[in-house]
C-alpha positions in Angstrom: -22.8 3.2 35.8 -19.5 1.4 35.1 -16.5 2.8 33.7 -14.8 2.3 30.7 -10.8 1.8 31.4 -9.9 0.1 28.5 -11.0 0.1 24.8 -9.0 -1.3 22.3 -8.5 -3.8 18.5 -5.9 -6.1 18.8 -5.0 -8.2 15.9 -3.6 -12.0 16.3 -0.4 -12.6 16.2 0.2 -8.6 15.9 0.0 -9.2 12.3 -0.3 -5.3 10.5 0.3 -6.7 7.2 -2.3 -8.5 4.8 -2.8 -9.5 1.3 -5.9 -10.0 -0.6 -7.7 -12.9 0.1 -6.3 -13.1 3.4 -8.7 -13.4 6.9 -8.2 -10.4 9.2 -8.1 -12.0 12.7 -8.5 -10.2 16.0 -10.3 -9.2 19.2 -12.2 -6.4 20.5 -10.9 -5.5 24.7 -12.8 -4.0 26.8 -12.0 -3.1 30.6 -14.7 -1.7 33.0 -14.8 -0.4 36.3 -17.9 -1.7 37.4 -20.8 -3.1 35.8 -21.8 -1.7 32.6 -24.8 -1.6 31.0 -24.4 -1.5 26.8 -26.5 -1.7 23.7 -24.4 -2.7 21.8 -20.7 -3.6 20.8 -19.8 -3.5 16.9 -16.9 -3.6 14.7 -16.3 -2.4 10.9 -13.8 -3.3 8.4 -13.5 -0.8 5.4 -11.4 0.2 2.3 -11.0 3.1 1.0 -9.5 5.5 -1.3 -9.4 9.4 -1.3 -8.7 12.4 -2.8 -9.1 15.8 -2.2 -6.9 18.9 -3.4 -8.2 22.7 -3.7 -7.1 24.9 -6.4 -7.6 28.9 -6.2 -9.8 30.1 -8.9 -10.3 34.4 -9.6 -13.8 35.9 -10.4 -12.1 37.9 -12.9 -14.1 40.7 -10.8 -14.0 43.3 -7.7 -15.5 39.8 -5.9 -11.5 38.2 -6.1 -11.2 34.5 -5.8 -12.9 31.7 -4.5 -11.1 27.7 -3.9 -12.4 25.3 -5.9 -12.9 21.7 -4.4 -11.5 18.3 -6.2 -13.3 15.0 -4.7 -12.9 11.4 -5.5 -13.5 8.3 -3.4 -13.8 4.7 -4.2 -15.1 2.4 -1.1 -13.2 -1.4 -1.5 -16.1 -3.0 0.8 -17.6 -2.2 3.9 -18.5 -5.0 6.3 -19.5 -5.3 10.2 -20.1 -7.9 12.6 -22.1 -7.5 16.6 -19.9 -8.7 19.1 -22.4 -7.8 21.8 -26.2 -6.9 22.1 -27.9 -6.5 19.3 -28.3 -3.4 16.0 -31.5 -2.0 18.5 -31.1 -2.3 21.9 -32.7 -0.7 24.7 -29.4 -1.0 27.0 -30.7 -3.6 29.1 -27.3 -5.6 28.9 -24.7 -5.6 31.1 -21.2 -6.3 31.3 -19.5 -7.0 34.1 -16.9 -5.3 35.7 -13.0 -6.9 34.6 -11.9 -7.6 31.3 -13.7 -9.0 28.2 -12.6 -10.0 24.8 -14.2 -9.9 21.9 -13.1 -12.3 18.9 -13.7 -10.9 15.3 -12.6 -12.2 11.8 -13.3 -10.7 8.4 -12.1 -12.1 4.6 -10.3 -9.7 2.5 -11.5 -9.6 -1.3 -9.8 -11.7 -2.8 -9.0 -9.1 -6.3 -10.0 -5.4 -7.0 -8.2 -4.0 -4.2 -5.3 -1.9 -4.5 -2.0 -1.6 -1.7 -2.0 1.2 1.1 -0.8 4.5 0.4 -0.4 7.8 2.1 0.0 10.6 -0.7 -0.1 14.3 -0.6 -3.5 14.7 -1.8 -5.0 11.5 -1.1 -4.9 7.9 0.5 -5.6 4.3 0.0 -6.6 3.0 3.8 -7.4 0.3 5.7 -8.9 -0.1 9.0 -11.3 -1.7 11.8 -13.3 0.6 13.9 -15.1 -0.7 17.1 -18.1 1.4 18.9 -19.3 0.8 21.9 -23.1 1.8 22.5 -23.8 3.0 26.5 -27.8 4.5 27.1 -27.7 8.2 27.9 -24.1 8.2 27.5 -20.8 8.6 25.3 -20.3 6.9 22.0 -16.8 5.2 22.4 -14.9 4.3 19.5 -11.8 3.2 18.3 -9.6 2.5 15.3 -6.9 0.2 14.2 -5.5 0.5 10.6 -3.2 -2.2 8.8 -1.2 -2.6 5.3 -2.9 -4.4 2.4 -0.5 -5.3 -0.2 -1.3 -6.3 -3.9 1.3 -8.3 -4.9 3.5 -7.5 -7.8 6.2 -10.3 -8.5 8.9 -9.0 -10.4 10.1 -12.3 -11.2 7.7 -12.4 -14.3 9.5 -12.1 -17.5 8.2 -8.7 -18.3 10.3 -7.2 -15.2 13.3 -8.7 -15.9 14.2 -6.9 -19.1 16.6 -4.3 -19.0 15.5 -0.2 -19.4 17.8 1.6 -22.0 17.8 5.2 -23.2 19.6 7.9 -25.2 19.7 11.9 -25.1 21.6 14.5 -26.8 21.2 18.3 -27.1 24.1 20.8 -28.5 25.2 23.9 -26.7 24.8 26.9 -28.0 25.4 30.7 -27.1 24.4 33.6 -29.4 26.0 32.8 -32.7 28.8 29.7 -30.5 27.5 26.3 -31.3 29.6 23.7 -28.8 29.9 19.8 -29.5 26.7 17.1 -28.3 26.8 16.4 -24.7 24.7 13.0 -24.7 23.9 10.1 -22.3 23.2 6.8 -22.9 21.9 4.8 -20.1 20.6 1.5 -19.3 19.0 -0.4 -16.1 19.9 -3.6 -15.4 16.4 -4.6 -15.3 12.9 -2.8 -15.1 10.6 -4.4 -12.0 12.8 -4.2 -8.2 11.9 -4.7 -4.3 12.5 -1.7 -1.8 15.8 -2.3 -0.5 17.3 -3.4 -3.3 19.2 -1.5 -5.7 19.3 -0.4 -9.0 22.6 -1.1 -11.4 22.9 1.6 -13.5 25.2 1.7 -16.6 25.9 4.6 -18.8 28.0 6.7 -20.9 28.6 9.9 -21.0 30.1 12.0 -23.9 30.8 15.8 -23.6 32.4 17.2 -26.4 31.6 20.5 -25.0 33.6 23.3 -23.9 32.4 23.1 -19.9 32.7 20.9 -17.5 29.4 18.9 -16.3 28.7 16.0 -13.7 26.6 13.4 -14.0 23.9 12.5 -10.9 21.3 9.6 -11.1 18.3 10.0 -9.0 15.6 7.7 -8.3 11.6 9.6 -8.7 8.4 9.0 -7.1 5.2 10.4 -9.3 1.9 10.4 -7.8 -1.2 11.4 -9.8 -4.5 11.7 -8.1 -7.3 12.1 -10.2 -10.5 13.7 -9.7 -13.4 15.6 -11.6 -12.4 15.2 -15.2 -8.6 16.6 -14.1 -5.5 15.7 -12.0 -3.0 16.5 -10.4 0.6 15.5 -10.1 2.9 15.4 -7.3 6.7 14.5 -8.0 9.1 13.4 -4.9 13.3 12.5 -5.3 15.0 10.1 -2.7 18.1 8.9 -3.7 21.1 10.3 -5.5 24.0 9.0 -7.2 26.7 12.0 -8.0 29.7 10.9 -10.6 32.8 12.4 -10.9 32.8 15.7 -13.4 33.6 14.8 -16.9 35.6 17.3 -18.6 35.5 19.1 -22.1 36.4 16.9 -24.8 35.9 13.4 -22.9 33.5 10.8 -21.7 33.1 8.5 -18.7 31.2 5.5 -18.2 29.2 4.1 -15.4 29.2 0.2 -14.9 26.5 -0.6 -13.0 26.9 1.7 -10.7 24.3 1.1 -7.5 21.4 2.9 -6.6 19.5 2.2 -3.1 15.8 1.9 -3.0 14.4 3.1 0.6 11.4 1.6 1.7 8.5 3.1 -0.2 5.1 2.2 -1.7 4.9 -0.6 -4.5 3.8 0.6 -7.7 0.2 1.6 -7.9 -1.3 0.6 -11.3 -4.9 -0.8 -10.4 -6.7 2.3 -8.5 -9.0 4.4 -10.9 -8.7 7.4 -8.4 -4.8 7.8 -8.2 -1.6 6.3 -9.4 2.0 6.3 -8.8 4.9 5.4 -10.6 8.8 5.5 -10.4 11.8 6.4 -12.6 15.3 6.7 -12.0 16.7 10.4 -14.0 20.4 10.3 -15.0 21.5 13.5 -15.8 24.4 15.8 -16.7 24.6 18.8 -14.7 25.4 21.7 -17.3 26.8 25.4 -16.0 25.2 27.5 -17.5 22.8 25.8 -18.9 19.6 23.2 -18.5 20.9 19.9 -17.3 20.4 17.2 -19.6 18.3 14.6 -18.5 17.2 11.1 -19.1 13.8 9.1 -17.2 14.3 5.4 -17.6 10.7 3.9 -15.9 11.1 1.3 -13.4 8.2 -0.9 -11.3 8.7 -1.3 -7.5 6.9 -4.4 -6.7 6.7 -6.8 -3.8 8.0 -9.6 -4.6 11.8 -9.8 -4.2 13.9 -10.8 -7.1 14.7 -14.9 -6.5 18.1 -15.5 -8.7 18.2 -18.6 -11.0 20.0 -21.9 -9.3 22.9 -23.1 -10.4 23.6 -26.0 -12.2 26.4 -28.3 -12.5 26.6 -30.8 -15.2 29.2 -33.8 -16.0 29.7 -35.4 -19.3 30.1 -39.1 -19.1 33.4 -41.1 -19.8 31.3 -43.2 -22.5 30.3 -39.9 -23.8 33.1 -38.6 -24.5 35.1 -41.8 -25.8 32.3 -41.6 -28.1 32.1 -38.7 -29.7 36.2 -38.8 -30.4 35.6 -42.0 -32.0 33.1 -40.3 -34.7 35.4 -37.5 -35.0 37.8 -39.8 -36.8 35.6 -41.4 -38.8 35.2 -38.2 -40.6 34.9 -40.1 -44.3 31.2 -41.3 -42.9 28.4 -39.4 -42.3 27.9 -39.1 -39.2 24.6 -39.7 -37.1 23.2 -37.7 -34.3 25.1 -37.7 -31.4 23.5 -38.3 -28.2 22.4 -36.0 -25.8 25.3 -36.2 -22.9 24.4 -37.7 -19.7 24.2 -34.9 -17.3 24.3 -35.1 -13.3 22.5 -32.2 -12.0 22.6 -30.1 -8.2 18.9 -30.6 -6.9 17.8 -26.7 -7.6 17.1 -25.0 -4.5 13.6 -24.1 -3.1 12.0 -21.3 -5.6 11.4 -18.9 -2.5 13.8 -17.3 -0.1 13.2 -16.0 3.4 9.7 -14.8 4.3 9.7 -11.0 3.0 10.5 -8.4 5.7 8.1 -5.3 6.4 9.6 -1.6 7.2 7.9 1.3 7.8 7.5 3.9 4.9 9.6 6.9 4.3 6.9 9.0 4.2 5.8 8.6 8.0 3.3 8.3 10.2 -0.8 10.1 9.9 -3.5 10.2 11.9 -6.3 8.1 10.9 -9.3 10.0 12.5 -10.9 12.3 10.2 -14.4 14.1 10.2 -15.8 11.5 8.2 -15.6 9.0 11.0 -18.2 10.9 12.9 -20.6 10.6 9.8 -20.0 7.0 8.4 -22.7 5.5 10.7 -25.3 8.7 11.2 -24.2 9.1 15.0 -25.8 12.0 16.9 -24.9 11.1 19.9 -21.3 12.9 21.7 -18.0 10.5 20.6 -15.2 10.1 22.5 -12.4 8.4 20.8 -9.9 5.9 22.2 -6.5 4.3 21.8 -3.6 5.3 19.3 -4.8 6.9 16.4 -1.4 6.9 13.8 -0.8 4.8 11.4 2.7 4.2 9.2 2.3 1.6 6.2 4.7 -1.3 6.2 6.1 -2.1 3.1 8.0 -5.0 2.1 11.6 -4.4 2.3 15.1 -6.7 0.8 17.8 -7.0 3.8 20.0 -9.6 1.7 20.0 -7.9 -1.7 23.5 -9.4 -3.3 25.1 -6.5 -5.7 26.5 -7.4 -9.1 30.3 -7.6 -9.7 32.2 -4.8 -8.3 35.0 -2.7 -10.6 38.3 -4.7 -11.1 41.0 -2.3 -9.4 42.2 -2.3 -12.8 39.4 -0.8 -14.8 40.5 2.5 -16.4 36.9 3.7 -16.1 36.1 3.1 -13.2 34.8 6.0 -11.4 33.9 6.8 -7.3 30.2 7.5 -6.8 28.5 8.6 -3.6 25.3 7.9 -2.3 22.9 10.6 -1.0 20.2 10.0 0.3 17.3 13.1 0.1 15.5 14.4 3.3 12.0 15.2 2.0 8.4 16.4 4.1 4.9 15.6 2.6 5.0 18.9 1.5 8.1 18.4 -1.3 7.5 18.7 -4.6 
């Protein structure tokens, strides 16, 4: 009995990201030491997405508590192919001793599947698996996971428009009522890229008696749903911190820049979880609960393509023209023709090919218990090759900021950038 040195997925081109609609290429390697027999060789492609939190619940007698569990899963497809042998097989084939590849391509659905994410209390993944059948001997399997992006192009009119706010609350202590501390704030549009940034302009009036300092931070909100109820799970990464602003004044932010990291796109289309992003500006009050102000923003996938520019030249005839009608002025005048206009051929509508990064959030282990029960295995597995996984998200090297501060600019204000050190278990 030969054995097994070598068992691993290897996708073409070392390609780890995919969109829907898109052919998942690969091969299956196997290297023996010695001959082999097998029944058979097999790989899956699945998609799924999980959820699964626990929440404490008391008796409300001398029995104390018990944990309740929250499930939810939604299977994207499942498919498999036989790269060797057959679904029953008595083990009568053999494979030589060496190396052997086995090719393998499967279609993504084209719709209905949503992008890879790794949450707190739940995931949606990915992945091949590849088993390899040996008589009166081991199960060996293996796993490779990849990205899936659904697309979101924030180039549609919808994300382009602008986000815009307004908050005010009064101070007051015992029978001491202070002037409004308000914000008004404003995006400079709603849908962005990861690695981009976000151009925040605001104003700030305290006509309070304390000092306060206003901070923009940019949100992650994940809700995983399950059982008739959810559950929410809220993460910060980057912060913005102003200047104070002191009793009796204001200060304004002209959009002011805040960096994106390389996280998930919006989730919008999975019936099991969802997650969403804002960016909170916010006065800091002493003494008091800051003042706050979400404006919702989309991450998408898609990076922002700016309009081209065009030059145009008015003709010599045109012009003699029209002067010539101006000082006729005693007859009515007919339409004037459109000028003739030489135009800059517009660029191509797409940049660079988009750039993928690994996600904030790190790397997981794809291997669960389920594995073990997918296919109804009794016999004893033994797993192979590198079992984490890190999503790759698409992510804007070139992102072009708008117009800095004129030196000049009596507003203009110093902000720093800071950006927050989180674990999956932030909240």
């Amino acid at each position: 009995m030969g054995k097994l040195k070598c068992f691993e997925i290897v996708l073409n081109d070392t390609k780890t990201v995919f969109h829907p609609g898109e052919k998942v290429c690969g091969r299956v390697v196997v290297e023996l030491k010695g001959d082999t027999r097998t029944r058979w060789l097999r790989i899956f492609m699945r998609g799924v997405a999980k959820v699964h939190w626990t929440e404490s619940r008391s008796t409300g007698n001398r029995l104390g508590s018990y944990t309740e569990h929250y499930n939810a899963e939604v299977e994207y497809f499942f498919k498999r192919q036989v790269l060797f042998g057959g679904e029953i097989s008595d083990g009568r084939d053999t494979l030589s001793e060496g190396r052997h590849e086995f090719n393998f391509s499967f279609d993504l659905p084209m719709g209905g599947i949503s992008t890879s994410f790794e949450g707190m209390h739940g995931s949606i993944r990915y992945w091949l698996k590849a088993e390899m059948g040996r008589p009166l001997s081991l199960t060996h399997k293996t796993k490779k996971a990849f990205t899936v992006i659904s697309n979101i192009d924030i180039n549609k009119p919808e994300y382009q428009m602008y986000v815009e706010s307004s908050v005010e609350k009064t101070l007051c202590c015992w029978l001491c009522t202070s002037g409004p501390i308000s914000i008004n704030a404003r995006t400079d549009r709603r849908g962005y890229c990861p690695g981009e940034s976000i151009a925040i302009s605001a104003e700030f009036d305290n006509h309070s008696n304390r000092t306060v300092i206003p901070y923009a931070t940019l949100y992650q909100t994940q809700t995983f749903y399950a059982s008739g109820k959810s559950r929410i799970r809220k993460t910060k990464f980057t912060v913005l911190t102003g200047l104070p602003v002191h009793p009796r004044s204001s200060a304004n932010w002209d959009s002011q820049l805040l960096k994106i990291p390389a996280v998930s796109p919006s989730i919008m289309n999975c019936c099991v979880m969802k997650v969403e992003y804002f960016v909170n500006v916010a006065l800091h009050i002493p003494g008091a609960y800051n003042l706050t102000l979400p404006l919702p923003i989309v991450i998408g996938t898609v990076p922002y393509r700016r309009a081209p520019t065009f030059h145009f030249t008015e003709s010599r005839f045109y012009r003699e023209t029209q002067a010539q009608f101006e000082r006729m002025s005693f007859l009515p005048l007919p339409p004037i023709p459109p000028p003739y206009r030489e135009s800059i051929t517009p660029p191509p509508p797409f940049e660079d090919p988009p750039t993928y990064v690994e996600s904030v959030s790190g790397s997981v282990n794809m291997w669960d218990d389920d594995d073990d029960e997918e296919e109804g295995e009794e016999d004893t597995v033994n797993t192979m090759g590198d079992l984490t996984y890190t999503p790759m998200y698409t992510y804007v090297y070139n992102y072009r900021p708008p117009p800095a501060y004129s030196e000049e600019d009596p507003h203009r204000i110093q902000l720093c950038e800071v950006p927050v050190r989180h674990s999956r278990g932030d909240s």
